[in-house]
N, C-alpha and C positions, 0 to 999 in steps of 0.2 A: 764312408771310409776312403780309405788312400792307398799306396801301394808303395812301397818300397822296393822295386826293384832294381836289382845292379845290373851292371853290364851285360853279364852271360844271359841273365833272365831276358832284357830286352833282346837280344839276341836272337835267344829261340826264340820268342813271340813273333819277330818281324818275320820268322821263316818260314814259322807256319801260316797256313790261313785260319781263322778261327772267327765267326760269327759272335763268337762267346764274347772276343774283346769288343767289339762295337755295343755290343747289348751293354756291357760291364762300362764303358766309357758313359755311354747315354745314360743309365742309371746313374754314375758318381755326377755326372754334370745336372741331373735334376735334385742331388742332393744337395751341394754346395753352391749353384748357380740360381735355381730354379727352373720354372720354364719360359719365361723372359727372353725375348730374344732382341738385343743389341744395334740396331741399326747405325752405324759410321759413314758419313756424305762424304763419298771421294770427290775429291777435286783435282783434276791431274794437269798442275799450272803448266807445264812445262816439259819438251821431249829434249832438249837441249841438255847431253849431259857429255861430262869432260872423260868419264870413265870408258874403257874399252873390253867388259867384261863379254868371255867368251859365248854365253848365252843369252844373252838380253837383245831386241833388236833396237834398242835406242841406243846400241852402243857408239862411240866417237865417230867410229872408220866405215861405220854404215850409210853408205852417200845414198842410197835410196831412202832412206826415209825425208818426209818435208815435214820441217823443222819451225816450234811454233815456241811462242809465250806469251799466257794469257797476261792481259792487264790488271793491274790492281782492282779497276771497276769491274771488269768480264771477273776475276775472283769472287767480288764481293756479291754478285749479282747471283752467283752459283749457290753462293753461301745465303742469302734471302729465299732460292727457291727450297734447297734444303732444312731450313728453319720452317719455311710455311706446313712443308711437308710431315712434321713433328719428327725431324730429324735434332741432336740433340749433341752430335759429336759430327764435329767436321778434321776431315782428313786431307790437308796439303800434301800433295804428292806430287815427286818432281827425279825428274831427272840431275846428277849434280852439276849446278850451271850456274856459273861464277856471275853471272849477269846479278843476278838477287842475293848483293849484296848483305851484310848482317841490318843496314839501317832501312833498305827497302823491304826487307822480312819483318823488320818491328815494327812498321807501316800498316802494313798488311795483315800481322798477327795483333794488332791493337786494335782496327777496325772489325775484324771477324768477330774478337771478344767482345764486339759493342753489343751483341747478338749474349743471347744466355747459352752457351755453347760452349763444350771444352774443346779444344783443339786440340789436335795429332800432327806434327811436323813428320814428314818421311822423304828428307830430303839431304841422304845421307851423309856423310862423313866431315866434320865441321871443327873449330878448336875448341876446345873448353868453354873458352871464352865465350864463342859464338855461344853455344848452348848455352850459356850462364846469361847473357845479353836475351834470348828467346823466351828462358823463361820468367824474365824480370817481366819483359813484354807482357806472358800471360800464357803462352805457351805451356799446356800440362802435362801432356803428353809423346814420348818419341817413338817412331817407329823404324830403326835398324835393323836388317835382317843379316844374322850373321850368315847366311847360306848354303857355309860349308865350313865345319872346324878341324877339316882335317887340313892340315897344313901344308902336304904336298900338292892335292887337289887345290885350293885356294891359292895356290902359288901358278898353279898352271891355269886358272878360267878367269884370272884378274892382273894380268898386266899392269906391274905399274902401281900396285895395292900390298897393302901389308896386313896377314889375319891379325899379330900386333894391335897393331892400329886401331883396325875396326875393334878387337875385343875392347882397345883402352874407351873409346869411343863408349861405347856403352857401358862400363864402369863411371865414365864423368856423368851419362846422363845419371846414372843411379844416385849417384854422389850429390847432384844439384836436386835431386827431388821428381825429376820425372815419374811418373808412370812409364815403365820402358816397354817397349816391343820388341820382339826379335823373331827367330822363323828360321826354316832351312828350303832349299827344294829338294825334294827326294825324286830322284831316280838320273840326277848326272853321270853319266859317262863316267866310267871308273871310279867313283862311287863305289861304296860296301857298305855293305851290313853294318858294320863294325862301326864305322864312322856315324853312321847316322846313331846308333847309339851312343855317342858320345856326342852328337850336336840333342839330343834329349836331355843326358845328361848336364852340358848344358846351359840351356834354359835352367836348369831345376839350380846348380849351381851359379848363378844369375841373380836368379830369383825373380827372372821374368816376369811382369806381370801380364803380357800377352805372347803367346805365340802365334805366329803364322806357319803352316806347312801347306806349299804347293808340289802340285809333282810337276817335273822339268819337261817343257814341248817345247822341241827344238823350232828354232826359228830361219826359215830358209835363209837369210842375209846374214847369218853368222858364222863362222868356224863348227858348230857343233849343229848345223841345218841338215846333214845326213845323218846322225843318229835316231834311229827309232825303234820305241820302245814305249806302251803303254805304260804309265808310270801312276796310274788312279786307286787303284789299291793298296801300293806301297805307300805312297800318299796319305793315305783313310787310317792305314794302320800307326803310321806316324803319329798322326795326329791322335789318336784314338788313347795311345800310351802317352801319350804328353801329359791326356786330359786323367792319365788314371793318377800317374806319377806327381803332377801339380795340379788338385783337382780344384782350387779358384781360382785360375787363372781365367780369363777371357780368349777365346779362340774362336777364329771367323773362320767359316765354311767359303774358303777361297771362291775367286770369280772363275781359277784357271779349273777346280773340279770339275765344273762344270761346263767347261769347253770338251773336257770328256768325256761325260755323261750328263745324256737330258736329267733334270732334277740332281743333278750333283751336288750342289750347296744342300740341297733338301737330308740328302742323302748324308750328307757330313753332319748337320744338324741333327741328328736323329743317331750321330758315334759319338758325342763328344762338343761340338760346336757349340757357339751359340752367340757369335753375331755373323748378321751380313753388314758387308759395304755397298751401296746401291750407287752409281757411280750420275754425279750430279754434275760430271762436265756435260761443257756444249756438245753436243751434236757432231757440230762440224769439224771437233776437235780429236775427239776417240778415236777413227781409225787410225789418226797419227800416232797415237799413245800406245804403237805396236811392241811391247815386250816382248809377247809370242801370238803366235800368231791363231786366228778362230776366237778372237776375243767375243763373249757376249755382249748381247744386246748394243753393241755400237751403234745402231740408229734410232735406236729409244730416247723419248724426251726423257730428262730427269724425272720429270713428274710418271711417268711412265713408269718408271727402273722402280719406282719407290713404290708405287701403287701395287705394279706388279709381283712385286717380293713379298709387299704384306698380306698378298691373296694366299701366296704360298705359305708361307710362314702360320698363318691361320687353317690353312689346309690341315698340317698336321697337327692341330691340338695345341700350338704353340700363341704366345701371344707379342703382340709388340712393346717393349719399354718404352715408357716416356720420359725416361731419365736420361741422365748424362752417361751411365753407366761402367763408373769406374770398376777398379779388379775390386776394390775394399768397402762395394754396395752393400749390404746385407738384401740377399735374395727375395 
């Protein structure tokens, strides 16, 4: 079953705590999904980004961080160890950096595809065009997170950005055929309730076929590095109503849960989820890739991150896909 619920209904849901929704999320996701669980090989090319948003620590004006891009080989090398691994979806993840050009991205997304592999671009905001050029390439899938649709908050934590924009953005991926992603973070600095109901809404409005919800940790080199506030439940329950409201969609048990709680992805898998990202950069490249900050496992080999996950993941009765794992598999 599914749910229909409107604004008010999400509302009080998020207000309350209730057990009852995680149990009701985890059921609808073993009905529509199965028990299948999803693995996606991050690859996180690049901390080089042009944006100056108020929460991220790879932001522009952030001079502490050291600033890196992998090569097309160090990419493709990522993407062999993730294949060996029976990984079956590789995820580009980047900061946005004009350096990688539209013709060095078709390069690059044409060589990963030599592999049996779908691809996830997550390297946000681009013209049509570009997107239209990507997925001539091969390119299947996009991952855009809108993060906030309320539009005076998205006007204050993005400098320089238009929620416009980014919405038209993800209407053209839909347009050209994507598989689209999207997501919010929940628990921003003035942030409400209210709004996160309408960034649920939506996705479902969208018609998303992946959501992401992470909850917001502040990052000390930012503008919003003094705010604190456990944000792992607000988070859980987000997620949880996503998975009731659109219940095939695909949704990953974030890496950042899990920075708040030992077995955090476990934990989201078991409301609603049902992929992990096992992150298949190098080594010496992760701590760079500081968005916020207690990132996991950053010193684990790839092979490690992968191995490790499927211990868990079988822990709780779950199994691993060997598929590609679109939203439109039959489970």
């Amino acid at each position: 079953m599914s749910y229909n619920f409107n604004k008010q209904d999400i509302i009080d849901i998020l207000n309350n705590s209730s057990e009852k929704l995680f149990q009701s999320a985890d059921k609808v996701r073993h009905e529509f999904k199965g028990d299948k669980v999803y693995l996606r090989g991050l690859i996180e090319f690049t901390n080089i980004c042009r944006c100056n948003c108020f929460y991220c620590g790879l932001r522009r004006d952030n001079s502490k961080v050291e600033r890196y891009r992998l090569s097309e080989k160090q990419i493709l090398e990522c993407t062999k160890i993730a294949y060996k691994s029976g990984i079956r979806t590789i995820v580009l993840q980047g900061g946005e950096d004009s350096f990688f050009s539209a013709d060095k991205l078709v390069s690059i997304i044409k060589k990963i595809k030599s592999y049996d592999v779908a691809l996830t671009l997550s390297i946000g905001e681009r013209t049509h065009e570009e997107y239209k050029i990507f997925k001539a390439a091969g390119a299947d899938r996009y991952l855009l997170r809108i993060e906030t649709t309320d539009k005076n908050l998205y006007k204050e934590l993005h400098p320089d950005m238009s929620l416009e924009n980014r919405i038209n953005c993800l209407y053209n991926l839909k347009s050209l055929g994507y598989e689209v992603g999207t997501g919010c973070i929940a628990g921003l600095p003035n942030q409400t309730i209210e709004s996160l109901a309408d960034d649920i809404l939506f996705f479902k409005e969208l018609d998303a076929d992946m959501a992401g919800i992470g909850p917001f940790i502040p990052h000390p080199n930012t503008p919003l590095g003094n705010f604190k506030r456990d944000n792992f439940e607000l988070a859980l329950k987000v997620m949880a109503l996503t998975r009731l409201i659109m219940p095939d969609i695909n949704i990953p048990a974030t890496s950042a849960m899990e920075s708040l709680r030992p077995n955090g992805r476990i934990i989201a898998l078991q409301s609603g989820a049902n992929v992990i990202m096992p992150n298949m950069t190098e080594v010496s490249y992760r701590k760079k890739y500081e968005i916020y900050p207690g990132k996991i496992c950053i010193n684990d080999s790839p092979l490690k991150c992968a191995g490790c996950i499927k211990n868990k993941i079988e822990s709780i009765g779950r199994k691993i896909s060997e598929t590609k794992g679109s939203r439109f598999e039959h489970k």
